[in-house]
Every structure is written in structure tokens, then in C-alpha cells.
N, C-alpha and C positions, 0 to 999 in steps of 0.2 A: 361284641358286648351286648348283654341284653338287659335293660333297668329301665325303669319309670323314671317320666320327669313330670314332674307336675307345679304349673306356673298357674296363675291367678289374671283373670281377664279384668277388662276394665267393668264388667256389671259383677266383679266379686266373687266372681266361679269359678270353680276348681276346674281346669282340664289337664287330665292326665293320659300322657302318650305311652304306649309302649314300643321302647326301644328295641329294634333288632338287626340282625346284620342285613347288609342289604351292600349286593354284589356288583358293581358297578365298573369294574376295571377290566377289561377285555382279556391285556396282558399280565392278568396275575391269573386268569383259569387256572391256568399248568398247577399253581401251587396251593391253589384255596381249598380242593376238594381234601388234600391231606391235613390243611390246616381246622379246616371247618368239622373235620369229621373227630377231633379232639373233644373230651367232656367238653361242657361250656365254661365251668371254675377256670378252667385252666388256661381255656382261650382268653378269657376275660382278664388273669391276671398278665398273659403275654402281653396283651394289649395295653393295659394297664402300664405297665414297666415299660411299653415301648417308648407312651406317650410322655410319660414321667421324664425317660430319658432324653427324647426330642424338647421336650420344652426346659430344662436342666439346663441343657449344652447345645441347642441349636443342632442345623443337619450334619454339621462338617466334624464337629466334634464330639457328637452322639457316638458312642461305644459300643460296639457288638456284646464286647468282653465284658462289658458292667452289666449289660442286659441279663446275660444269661448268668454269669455269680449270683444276681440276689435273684434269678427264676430258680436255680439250682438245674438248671439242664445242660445240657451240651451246647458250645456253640453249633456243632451240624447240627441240632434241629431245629434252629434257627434259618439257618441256609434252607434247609429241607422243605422248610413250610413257604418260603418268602426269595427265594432264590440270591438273596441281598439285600444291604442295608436299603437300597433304593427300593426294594421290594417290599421290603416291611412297611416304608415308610407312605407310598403309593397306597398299600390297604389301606395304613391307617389313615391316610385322607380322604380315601373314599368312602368309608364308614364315619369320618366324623361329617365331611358333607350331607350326608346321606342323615345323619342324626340331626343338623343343624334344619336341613328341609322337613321335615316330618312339621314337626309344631307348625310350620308356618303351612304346608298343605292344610292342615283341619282347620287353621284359619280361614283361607282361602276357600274351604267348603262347607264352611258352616250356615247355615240359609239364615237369613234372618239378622243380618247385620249390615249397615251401612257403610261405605268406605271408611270413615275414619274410626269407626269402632275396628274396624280390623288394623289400620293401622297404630291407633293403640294397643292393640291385645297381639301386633308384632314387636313393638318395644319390649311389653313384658314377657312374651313370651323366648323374646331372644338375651334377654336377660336373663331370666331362668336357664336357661341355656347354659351361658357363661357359669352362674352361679356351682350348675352343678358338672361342667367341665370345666373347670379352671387350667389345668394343664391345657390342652388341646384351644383354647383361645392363646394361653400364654404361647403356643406354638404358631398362632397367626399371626401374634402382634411380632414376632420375628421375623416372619416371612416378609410382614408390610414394612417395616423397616429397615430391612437389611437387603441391600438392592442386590447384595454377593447372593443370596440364598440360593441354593440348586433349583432348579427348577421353577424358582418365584413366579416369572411370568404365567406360566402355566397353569401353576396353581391358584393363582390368584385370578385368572381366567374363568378358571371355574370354577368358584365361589361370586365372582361378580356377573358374572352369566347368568346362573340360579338363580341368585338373587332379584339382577334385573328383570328376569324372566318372570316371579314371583309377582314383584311393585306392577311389570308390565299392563297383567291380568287383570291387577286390581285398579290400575287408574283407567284402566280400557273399559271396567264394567262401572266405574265409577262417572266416567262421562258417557255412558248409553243410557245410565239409570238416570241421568241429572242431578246429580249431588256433586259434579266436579263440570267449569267453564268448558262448555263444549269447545271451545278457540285451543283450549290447551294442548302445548305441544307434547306428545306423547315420550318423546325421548329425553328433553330435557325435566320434565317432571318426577320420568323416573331417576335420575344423576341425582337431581335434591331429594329424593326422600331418601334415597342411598346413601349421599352423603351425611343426612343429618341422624340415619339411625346407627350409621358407622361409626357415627365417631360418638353419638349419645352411647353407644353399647362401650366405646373406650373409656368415656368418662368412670361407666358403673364398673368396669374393671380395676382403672386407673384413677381416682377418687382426685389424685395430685395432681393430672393435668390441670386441673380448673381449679386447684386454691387459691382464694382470692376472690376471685368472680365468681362463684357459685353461690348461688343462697345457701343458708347453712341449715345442719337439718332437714332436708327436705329428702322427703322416701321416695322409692325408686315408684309409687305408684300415682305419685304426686306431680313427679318428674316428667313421666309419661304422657299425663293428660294436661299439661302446661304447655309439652313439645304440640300434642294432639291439636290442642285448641290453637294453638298459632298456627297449624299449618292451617288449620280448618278455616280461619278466617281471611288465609291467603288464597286457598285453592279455592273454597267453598264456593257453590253457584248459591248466592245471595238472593235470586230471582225465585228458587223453588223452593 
């Protein structure tokens, strides 16, 4: 799939990524160059309908045969491109990975930002995310839930991998710079901000977990830099 997403940083800027495929699976070679070399419409819609169906019906009950009725193809060229429903389903988590790290790379490279401005400008930017993948999150929040899911452990491996690897960088260059307590333990700093943007990015999917206890009306950019400032005054080195 190839599309823009464009999310709103905490100083009110527009940044906008462009999406593109991005090949990460070893064991799909055999099948990608047939599939890849399709127009891009038409990749886009497989894709489309794949994730639709994955997030619809979860892995076990995901349809070959619904897939292809509303693509209008054959089911072989589905097998053709993907060798299997495990096969399809393998790309398309490596492309939404692979989309989900992008925003958070230009973060991560952007000069001229202090740790906590980037991790506010990952809240929004992994919000925008969701916003404009809604199926393909709705197809995580299954994975994390449903302990049956094929392959769960795996997957979920690497997306918390990434991820960690992501936070890693940044509390690493965050305590060299002195904007974070030099004492801080490296590992357990990344679990909390993991934790807390994981389950902040469930809230903005899932609005119902937190009725009740949420303030009401409060925008997702408000939201952000509320999370922001309370981490900042936990981690924050107070001395510099």
C-alpha cells in the first residue's frame, strides 16, 4: 500500500510520511516479486480486503473465499501471490509494522527536539496511525487479547521489539543529553513508557475502556501533553 499519513506534532506541524511497501519477511521472497509487480490499485485493494477480512473475523476464521468474491479474482491468485492464508497474512504484518515504524523513525531523527517532545509527537503520531488504520489496529487488539491467536507470541514479539528498540534510543540519548536521571534504569524505563503509550493508543481506539474515569472532552492533543508532562516530571533531571 502506498498513502500519506499525516499527524500533527506537539509545536502544531504538520508531518507527513509517505507510505510504502517495505519488504521485511525473508520467507515470503518466493512470492512478493509476483505479487509486487501487480499495478499498485490493485495491490492496494488485495491488501485492503485482506485486512478488512482479518480484522472482521480474526485469523482462524478469516476466509480465503470472502476475500476473493468481493476482489472478483480467483481464489489461485491468491495462493499464487501469498502461497497461503499464513502467507498473506505474514505480508500483511510486515507492511503494517513496517508502516507503524516509519512516523516514529522521523521522529527519532528529527534534530532539534528534546526527549519529551518526541515522546509526545509519538503519542500523536501513533494515534494518527490508528486513526488512519483502524482495521489493521483492530487486527492487534485481537492478537493481544486472544491468547489462541496463531502465531500471537511471535507477532507480538515483533512489534514489542521495535517498539522497545524505538523508546530504547530515545531514553539512551535522553540520559547522555541530561534531560533524563542519569541513575535511570534503561530497561525498566522503556516497559513504562511502553506501557503507558500502549494502552494510551487503546484508550484513543477504545474511548469505552476509561468511561467513567476519563475527563470528558478532552482532545487527543490535550491528552498527549498531560501524559507528556507527568512523565516529564517523573523522569525529568530537575537539576538541568
Amino acid at each position: 500500500m502506498t498513502e500519506k499519513l499525516t499527524a500533527y506534532t506537539s509545536n502544531d506541524h504538520l508531518v507527513t510520511i509517505t507510505i510504502r511497501h517495505f519488504k521485511e519477511q525473508e520467507n515470503m521472497s518466493r512470492v512478493q516479486p509476483t505479487f509486487d509487480n501487480l499495478p499498485e490499485e490493485k495491490r492496494d485493494r488485495v491488501l485492503q480486503e485482506a485486512t478488512r477480512e482479518f480484522a472482521d473475523h480474526g485469523y482462524e476464521q478469516a476466509s480465503i473465499n470472502r476475500m476473493v468474491k468481493r476482489l472478483g479474482i480467483a481464489k489461485g491468485s491468491l495462493f499464487k501471490y501469498f502461497g497461503n492464508k499464513k502467507g498473506l497474512f505474514e505480508y500483511l504484518f510486515g507492511q503494517a509494522l513496517a508502516e507503524f515504524k516509519r512516523p516514529l523513525k522521523a521522529i527519532r531523527d528529527t534534530s532539534g527536539k528534546d526527549f519529551f517532545q518526541r515522546i509526545e509527537n509519538s503519542f500523536l503520531a501513533s494515534a494518527a496511525f490508528i486513526d488512519s488504520h483502524p482495521h489493521l489496529y483492530s487486527i492487534y487488539l485481537k492478537m493481544l487479547f486472544n491468547e489462541h491467536f496463531p502465531m500471537r507470541d511471535h507477532f507480538l514479539g515483533e512489534i514489542r521489539g521495535a517498539h522497545a528498540k524505538y523508546l530504547r534510543q530515545l531514553v539512551q540519548n535522553g540520559i547522555e543529553s541530561g534531560q533524563l536521571r542519569p541513575e535511570l534504569d534503561v530497561d525498566e524505563t522503556v516497559f513504562i513508557l511502553h506501557s503507558v503509550l500502549d494502552r494510551f493508543l487503546q484508550n484513543h481506539a477504545v474511548p469505552s475502556l476509561d468511561k467513567g474515569i476519563e475527563p470528558e472532552k478532552q482532545r487527543l492533543k490535550d491528552k498527549a501533553r498531560a501524559m507528556t508532562d507527568f512523565l516529564r516530571h517523573g523522569l525529568g533531571n530537575t537539576s538541568s
